[in-house]
N, CA, C and O of each residue as an XYZ file, in Angstrom:
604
protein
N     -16.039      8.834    -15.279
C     -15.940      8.093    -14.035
C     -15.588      9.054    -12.913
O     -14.564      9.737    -12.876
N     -16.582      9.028    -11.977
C     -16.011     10.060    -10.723
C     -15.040      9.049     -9.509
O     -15.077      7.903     -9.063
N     -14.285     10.171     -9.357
C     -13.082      9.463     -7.843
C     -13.223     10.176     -7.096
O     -13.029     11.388     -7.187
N     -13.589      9.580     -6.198
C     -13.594     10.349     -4.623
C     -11.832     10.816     -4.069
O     -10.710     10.429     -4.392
N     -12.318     11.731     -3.190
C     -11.437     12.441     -2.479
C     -10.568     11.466     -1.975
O     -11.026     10.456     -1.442
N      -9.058     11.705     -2.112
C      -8.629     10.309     -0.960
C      -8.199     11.255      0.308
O      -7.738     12.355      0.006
N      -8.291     10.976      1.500
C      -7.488     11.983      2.800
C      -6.234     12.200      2.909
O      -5.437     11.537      2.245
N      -5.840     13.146      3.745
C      -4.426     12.976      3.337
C      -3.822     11.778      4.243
O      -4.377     11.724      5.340
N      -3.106     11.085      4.100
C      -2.598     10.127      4.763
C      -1.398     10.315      5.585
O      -0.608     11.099      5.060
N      -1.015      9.834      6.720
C       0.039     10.572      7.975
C       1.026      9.484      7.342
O       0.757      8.283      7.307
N       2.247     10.074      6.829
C       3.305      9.407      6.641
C       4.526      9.694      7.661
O       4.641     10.749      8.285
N       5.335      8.709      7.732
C       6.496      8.570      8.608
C       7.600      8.961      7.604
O       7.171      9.242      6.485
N       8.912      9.033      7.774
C      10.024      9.006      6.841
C      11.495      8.901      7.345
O      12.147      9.867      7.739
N      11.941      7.618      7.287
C      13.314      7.539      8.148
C      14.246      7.767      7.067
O      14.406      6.884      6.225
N      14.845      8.803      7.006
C      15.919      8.566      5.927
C      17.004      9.878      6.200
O      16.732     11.078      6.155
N      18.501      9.142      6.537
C      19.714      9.603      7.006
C      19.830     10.459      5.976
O      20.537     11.367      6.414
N      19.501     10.734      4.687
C      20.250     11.519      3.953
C      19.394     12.728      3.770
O      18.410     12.623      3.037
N      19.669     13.911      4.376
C      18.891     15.419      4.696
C      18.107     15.852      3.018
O      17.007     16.295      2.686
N      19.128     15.515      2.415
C      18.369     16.049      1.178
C      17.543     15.257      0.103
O      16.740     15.551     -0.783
N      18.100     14.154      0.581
C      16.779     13.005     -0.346
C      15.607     12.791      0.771
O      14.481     12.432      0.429
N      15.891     12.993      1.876
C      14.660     12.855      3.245
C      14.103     14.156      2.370
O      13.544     13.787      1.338
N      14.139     15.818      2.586
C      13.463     16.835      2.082
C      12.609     16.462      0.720
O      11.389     16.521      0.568
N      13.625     16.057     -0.229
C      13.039     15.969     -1.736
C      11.678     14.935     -1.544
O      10.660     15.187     -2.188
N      11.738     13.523     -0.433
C      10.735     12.608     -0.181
C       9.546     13.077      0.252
O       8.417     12.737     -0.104
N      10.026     14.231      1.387
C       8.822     15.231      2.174
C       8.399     15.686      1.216
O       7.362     15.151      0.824
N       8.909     16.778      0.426
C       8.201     17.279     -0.705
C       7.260     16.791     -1.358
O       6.129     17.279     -1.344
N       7.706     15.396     -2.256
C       7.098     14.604     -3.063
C       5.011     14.177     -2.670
O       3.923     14.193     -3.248
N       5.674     13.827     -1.206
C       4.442     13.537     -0.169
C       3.584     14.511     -0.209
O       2.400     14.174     -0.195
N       3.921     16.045     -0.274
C       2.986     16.590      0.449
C       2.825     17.159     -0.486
O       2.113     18.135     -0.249
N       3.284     17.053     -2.128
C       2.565     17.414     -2.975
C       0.992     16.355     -3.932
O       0.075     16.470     -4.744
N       1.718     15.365     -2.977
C       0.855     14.413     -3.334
C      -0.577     14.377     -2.452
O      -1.485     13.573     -2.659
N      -0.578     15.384     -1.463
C      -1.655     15.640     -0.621
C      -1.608     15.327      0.721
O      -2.566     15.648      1.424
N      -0.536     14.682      1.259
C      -0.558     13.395      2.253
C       0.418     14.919      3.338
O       0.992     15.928      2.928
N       0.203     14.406      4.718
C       0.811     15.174      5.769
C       2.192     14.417      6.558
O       2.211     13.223      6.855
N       2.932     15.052      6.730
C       4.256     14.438      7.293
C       3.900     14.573      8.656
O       3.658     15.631      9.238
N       3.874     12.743      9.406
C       3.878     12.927     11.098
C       4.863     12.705     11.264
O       4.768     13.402     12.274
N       6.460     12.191     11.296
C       7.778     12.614     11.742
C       8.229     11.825     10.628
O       7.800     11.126      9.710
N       9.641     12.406     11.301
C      10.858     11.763     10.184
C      11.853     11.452     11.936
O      11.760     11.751     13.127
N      12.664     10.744     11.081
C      14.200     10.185     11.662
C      15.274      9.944     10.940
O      15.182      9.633      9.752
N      16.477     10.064     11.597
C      17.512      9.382     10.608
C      18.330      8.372     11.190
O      19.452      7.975     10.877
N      17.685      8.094     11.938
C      18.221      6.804     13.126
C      17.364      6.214     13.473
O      16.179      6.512     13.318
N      17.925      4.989     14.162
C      16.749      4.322     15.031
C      16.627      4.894     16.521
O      15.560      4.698     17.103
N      17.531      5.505     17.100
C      17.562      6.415     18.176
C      16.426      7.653     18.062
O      15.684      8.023     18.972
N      16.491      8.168     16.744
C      15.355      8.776     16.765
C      14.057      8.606     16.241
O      13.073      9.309     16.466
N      14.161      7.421     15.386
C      12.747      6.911     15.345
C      11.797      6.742     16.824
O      10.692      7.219     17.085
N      12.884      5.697     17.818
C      12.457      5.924     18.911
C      12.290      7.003     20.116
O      12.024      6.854     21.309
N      12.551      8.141     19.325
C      12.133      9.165     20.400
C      10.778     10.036     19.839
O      10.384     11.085     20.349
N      10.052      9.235     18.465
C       8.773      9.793     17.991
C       8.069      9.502     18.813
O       8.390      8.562     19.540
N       7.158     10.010     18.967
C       5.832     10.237     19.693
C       4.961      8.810     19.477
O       5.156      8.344     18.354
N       4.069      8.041     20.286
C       3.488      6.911     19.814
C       2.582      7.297     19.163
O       2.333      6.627     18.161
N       1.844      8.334     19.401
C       0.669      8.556     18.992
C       0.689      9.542     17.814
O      -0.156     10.394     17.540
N       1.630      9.300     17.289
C       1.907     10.381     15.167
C       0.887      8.746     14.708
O      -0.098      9.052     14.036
N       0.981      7.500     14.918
C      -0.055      6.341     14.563
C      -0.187      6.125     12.277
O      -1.059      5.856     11.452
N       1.391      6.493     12.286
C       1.452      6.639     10.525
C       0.342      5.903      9.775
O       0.049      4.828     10.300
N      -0.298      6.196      8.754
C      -0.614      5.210      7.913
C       0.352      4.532      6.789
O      -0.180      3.654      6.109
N       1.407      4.776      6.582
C       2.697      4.988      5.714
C       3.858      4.946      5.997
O       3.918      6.099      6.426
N       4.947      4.537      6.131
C       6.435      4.785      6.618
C       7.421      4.489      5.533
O       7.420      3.282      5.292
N       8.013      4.963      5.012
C       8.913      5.536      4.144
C      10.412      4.740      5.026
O      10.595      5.005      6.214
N      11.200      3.959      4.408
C      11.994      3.488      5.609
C      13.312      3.619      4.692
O      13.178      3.213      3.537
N      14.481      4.099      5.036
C      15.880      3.787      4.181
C      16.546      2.540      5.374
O      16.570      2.499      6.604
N      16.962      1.757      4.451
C      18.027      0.407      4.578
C      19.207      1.069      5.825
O      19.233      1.096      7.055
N      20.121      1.562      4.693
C      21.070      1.890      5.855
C      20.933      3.511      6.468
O      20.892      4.536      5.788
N      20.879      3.405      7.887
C      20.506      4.806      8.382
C      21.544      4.764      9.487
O      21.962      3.803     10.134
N      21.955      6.482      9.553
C      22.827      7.513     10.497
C      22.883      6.303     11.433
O      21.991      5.464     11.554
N      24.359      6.334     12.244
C      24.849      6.156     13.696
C      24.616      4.351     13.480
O      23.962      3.712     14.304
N      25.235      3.715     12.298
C      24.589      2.086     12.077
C      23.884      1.903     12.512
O      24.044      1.076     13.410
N      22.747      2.356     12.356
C      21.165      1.725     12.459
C      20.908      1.183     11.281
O      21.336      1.471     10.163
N      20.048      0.237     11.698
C      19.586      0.403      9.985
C      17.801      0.203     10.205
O      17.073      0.335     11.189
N      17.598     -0.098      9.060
C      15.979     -0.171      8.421
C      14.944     -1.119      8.929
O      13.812     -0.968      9.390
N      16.158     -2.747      8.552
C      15.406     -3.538      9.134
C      14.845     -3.663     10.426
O      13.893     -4.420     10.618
N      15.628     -2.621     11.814
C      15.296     -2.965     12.952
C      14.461     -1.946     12.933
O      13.912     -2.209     14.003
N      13.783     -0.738     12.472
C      12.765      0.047     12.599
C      12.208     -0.525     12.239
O      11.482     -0.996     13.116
N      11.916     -1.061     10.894
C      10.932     -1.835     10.546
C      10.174     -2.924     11.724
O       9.130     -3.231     12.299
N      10.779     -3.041     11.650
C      10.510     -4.089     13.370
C       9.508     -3.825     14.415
O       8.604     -4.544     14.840
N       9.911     -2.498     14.770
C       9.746     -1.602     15.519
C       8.569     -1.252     15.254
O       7.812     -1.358     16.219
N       7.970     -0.756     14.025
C       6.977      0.274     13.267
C       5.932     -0.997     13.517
O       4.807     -0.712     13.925
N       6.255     -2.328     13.294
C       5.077     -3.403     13.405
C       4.792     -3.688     14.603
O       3.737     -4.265     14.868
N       5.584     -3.375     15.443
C       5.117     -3.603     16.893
C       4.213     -2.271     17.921
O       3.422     -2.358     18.860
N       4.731     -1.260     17.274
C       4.513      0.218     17.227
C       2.774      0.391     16.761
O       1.820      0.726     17.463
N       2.817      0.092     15.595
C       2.076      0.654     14.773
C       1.256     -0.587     13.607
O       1.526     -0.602     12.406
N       0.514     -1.302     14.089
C       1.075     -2.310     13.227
C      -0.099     -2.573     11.732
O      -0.132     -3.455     10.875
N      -0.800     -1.557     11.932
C      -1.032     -1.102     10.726
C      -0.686     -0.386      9.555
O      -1.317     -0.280      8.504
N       0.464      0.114      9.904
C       1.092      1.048      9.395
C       1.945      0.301      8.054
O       2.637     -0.680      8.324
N       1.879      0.778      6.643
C       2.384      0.611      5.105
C       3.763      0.771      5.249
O       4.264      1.894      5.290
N       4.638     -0.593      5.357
C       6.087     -0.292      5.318
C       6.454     -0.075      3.955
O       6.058     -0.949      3.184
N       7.250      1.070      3.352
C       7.975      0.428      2.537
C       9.635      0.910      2.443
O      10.090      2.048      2.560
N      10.102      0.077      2.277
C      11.857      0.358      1.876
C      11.699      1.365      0.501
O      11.086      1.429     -0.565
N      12.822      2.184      1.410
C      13.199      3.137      0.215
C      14.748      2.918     -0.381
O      15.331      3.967     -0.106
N      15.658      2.038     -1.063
C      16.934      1.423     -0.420
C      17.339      1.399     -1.970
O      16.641      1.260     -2.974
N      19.207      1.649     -1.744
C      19.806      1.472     -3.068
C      20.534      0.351     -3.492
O      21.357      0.138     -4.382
N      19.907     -0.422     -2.450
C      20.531     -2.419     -2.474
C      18.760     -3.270     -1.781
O      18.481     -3.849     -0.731
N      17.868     -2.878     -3.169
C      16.492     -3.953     -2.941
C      17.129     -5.636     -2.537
O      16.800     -6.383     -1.616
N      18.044     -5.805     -3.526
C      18.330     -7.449     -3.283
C      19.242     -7.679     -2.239
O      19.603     -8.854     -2.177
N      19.905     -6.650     -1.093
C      19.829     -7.266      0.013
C      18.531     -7.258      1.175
O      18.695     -7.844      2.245
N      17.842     -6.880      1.011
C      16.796     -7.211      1.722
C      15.864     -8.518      2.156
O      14.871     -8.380      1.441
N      15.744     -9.242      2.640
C      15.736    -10.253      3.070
C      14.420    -11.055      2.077
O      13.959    -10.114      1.431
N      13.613    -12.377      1.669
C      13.121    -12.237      0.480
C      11.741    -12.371      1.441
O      11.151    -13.412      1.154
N      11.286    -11.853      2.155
C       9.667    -11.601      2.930
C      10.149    -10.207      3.338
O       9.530     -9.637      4.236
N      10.884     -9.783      2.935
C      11.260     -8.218      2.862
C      10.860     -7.421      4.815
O      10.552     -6.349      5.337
N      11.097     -8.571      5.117
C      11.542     -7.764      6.767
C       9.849     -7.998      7.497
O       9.641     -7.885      8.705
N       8.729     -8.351      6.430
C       7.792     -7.322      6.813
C       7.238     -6.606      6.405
O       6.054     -6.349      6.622
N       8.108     -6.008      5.572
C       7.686     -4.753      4.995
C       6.806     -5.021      3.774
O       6.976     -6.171      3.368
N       5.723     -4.165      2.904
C       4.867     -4.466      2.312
C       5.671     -3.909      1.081
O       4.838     -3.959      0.176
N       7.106     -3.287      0.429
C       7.605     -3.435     -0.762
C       8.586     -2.467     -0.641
O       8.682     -1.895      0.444
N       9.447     -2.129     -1.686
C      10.004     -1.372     -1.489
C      10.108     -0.692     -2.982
O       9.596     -1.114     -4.018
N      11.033      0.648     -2.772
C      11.002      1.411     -3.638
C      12.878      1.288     -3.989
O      13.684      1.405     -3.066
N      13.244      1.084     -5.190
C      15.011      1.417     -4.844
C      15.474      2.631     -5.740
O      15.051      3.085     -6.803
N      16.505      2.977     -4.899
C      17.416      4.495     -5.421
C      17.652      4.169     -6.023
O      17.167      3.073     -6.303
N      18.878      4.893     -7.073
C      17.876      6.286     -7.635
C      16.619      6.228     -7.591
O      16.185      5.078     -7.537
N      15.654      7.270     -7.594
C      14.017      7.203     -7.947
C      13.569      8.482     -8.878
O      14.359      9.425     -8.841
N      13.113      8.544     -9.203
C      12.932      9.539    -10.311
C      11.937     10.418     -9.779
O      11.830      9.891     -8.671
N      11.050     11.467     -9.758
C       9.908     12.245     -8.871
C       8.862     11.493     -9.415
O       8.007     11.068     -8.638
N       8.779     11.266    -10.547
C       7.459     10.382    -11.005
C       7.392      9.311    -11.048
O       6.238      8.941    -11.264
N       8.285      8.318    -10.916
C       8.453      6.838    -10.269
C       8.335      7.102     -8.870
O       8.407      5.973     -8.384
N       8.208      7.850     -7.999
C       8.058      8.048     -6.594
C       6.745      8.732     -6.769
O       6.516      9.052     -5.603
N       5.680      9.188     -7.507
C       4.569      9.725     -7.200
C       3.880      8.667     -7.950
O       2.693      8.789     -7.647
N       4.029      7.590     -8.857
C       3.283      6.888     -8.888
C       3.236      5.830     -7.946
O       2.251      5.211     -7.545
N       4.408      5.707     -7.653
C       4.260      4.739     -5.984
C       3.325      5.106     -5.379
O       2.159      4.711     -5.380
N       4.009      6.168     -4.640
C       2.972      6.625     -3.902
C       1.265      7.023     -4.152
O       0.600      7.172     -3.127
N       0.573      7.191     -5.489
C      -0.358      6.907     -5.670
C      -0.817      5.363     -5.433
O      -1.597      5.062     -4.530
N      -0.426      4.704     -6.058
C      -0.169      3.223     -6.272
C      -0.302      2.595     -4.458
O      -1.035      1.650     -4.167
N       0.250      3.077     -3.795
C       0.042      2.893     -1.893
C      -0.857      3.647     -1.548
O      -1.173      3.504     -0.367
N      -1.478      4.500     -2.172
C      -2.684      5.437     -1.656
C      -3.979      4.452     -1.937
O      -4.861      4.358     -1.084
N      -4.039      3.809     -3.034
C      -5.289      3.375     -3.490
C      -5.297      2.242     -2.396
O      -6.232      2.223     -1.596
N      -4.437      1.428     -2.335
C      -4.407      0.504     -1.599
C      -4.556      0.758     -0.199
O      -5.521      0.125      0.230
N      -4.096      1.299      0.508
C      -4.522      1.605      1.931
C      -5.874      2.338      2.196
O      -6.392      2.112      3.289
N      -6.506      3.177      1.348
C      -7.649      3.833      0.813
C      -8.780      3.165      0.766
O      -9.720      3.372      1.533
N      -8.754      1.889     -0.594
C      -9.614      1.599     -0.751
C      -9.031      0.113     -1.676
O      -8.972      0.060     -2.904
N      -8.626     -1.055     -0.685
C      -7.932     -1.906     -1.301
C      -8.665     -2.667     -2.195
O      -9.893     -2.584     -2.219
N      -7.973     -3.484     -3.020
C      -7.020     -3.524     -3.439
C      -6.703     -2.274     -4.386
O      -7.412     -1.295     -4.617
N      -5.679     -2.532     -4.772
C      -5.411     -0.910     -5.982
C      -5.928     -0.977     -6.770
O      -5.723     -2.109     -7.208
N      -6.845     -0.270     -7.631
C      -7.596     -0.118     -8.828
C      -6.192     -0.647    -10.253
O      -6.264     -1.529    -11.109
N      -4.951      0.449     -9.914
C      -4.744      0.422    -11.028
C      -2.831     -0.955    -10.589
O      -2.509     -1.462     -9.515
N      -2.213     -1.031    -11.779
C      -1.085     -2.542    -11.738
C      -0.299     -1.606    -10.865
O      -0.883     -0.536    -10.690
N       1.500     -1.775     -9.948
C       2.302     -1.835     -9.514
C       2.888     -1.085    -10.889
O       2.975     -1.401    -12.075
N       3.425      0.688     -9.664
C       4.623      0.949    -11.244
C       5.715      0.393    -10.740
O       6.021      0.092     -9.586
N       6.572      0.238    -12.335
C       7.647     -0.159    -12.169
C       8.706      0.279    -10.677
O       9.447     -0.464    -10.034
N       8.467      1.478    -10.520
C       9.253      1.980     -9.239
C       8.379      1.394     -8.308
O       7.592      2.320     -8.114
N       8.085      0.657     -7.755
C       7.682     -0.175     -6.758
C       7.422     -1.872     -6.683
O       6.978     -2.717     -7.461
N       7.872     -1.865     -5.519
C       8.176     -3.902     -5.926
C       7.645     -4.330     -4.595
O       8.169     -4.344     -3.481
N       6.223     -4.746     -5.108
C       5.382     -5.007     -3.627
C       5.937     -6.433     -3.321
O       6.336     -7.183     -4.212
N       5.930     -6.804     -1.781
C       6.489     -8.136     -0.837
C       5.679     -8.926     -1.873
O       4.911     -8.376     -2.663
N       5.923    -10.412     -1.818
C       4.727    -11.477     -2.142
C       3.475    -11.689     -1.329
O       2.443    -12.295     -1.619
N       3.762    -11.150     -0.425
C       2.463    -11.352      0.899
C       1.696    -10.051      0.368
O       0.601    -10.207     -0.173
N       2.122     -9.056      0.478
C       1.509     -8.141      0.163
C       0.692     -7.737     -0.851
O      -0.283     -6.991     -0.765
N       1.221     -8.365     -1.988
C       0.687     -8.396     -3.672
C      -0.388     -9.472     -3.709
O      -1.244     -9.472     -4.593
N      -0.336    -10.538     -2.591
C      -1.157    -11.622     -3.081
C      -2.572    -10.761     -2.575
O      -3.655    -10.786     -3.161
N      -2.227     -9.957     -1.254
C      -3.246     -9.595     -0.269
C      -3.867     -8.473     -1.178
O      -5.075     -8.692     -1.272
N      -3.638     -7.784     -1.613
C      -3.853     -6.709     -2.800
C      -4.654     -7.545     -3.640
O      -5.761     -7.057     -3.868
N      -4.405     -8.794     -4.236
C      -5.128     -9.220     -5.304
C      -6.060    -10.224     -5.316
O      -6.211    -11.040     -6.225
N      -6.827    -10.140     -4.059
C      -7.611    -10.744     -3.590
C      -9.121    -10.022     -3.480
O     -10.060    -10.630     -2.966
């Protein structure tokens, strides 16, 4: 069976913590995909550029200076509103149960290969929907989102 090339895809990445934000960058750009900004606030989410236009955003729950997730999230749909939310968060079940918006989330701990099959797993789907292959366990797509996938 041949698979086409997928592009690299412009991901976002809000996440207060310097060294799980790096290890996330990493993960991404070994996965092929290009980093258009990061933040660790909502102060600096809002000082990104409009036109980085993510296909992807990587979002942590609670972020630097009490910001948090849900109000970027917010933001990113009004912003961008094509753009693949997902929570990256080490409390999934406080998240609200239409998940903000957001199209799923991923929760901490994450393992590098529970985070690269996600992220495959969001590649196919924004690529060439629905996803060829099931939801890994490290990812827990919205109900809106999963139904829209399986259609």
């Amino acid at each position: 069976m041949m698979t086409r090339p997928v592009p690299p895809l412009r991901i976002l990445v809000v996440e207060d913590e310097a060294l799980l934000a790096m290890d996330l960058i990493l993960m991404i750009e070994d996965a092929g995909h290009t980093i258009v900004g990061e933040a660790a606030c909502l102060t600096s989410f809002e000082a990104l550029d409009d036109d980085i236009d993510p296909d992807i955003a990587f979002v942590d729950v609670q972020l630097a200076h009490g910001s948090n997730g849900l109000d970027v999230c917010a933001r990113i749909r009004t912003r961008w509103a094509s753009t693949v939310i997902v929570f990256v968060t080490a409390n999934p079940k406080k998240l609200p149960q239409d998940f903000a918006g957001a199209h799923g989330v991923i929760p901490k701990p994450f393992s590098r290969n529970g985070m690269m099959s996600a992220i495959r797993y969001i590649e196919e789907g924004v690529c060439a929907p629905p996803p060829r292959s099931p939801p890994p366990t490290s990812f827990q797509p919205s109900t809106a989102f999963e139904a829209s996938w399986s259609t």
